[in-house]
N, C-alpha and C positions, 0 to 999 in steps of 0.2 A: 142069713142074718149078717150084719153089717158089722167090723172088726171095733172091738171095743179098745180103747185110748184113756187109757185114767193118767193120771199125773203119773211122773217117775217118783219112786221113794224118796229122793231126795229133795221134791218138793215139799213133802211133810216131815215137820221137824219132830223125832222120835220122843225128845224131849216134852213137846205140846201135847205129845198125843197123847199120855197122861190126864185126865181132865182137869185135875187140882191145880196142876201147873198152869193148864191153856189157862184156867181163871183164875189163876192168882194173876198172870201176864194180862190177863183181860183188863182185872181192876183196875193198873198200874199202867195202862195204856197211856193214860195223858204225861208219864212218863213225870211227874210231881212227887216228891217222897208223898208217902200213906202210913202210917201209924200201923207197925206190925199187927197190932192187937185189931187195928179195923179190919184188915184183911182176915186174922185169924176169924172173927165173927161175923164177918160177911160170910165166911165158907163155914160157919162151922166145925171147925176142927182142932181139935188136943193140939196143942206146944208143940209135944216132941213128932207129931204128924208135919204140921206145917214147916216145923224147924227142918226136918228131913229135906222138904220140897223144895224150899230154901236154899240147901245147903248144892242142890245140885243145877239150882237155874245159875244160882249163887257162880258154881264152879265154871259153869258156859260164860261166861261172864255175861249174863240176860239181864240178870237185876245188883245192883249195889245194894251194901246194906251201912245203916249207921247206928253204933251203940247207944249215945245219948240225944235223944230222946230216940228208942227205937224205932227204925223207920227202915222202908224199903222202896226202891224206886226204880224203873225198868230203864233200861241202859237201851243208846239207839241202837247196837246190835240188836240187842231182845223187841224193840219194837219193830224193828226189819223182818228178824224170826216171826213173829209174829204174826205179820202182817200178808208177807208170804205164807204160811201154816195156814192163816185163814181163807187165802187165794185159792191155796188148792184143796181145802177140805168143802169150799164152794162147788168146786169141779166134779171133785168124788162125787158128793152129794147131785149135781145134776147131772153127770153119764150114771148114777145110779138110778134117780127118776126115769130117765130116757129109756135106761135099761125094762125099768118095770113098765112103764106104759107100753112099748114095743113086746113085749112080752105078751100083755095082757087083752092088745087088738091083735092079735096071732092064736091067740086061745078061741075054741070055736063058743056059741053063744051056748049057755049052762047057766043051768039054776046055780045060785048060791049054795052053798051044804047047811 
């Protein structure tokens, strides 16, 4: 079997990996303030949840925020992070394909269970 090459850790950003994060950064992608409250209802989630997630893309300096009229907007670091984050979670996802299909023409031929 052929040596597997996934991304190094540091191409995926710990931060994203999270999923409320990658998709609040998702939302925010066009990089345009967004109305906290649309984000919080787009995801679904309590104040003090989203506040949280906020507070630590907040800290990476990913996204900016502004008091009045509350709003959030992803900063070009955060859409760099991002963009990178999704580059290599492309990757994983196909040396993980590559992984299973090589796997599974390597298995001899068998009924289903």
């Amino acid at each position: 079997m052929t040596a597997i090459s996934p991304p190094s850790r540091t191409d995926l950003d710990a931060l994203l990996l999270q999923p409320v994060r990658l998709f609040i950064a998702c939302l925010l992608a066009d990089t345009s303030w967004r109305s906290q409250l649309a984000v919080q209802q787009a995801l679904g989630l309590p104040t003090p949840d989203l506040d949280l997630h906020i507070k630590f893309l907040r800290a990476a300096g990913y996204i900016q925020c502004r008091a009045e009229p509350r709003g959030l907007r992803l900063t070009p670091l955060g859409l760099n992070r991002l963009l990178e984050h999704i580059g290599a979670l492309k990757t994983v996802a196909a040396t993980a394909g590559a992984l299973v299909a090589k796997v599974r023409v390597a298995l001899p031929a068998e009924s289903p269970p």
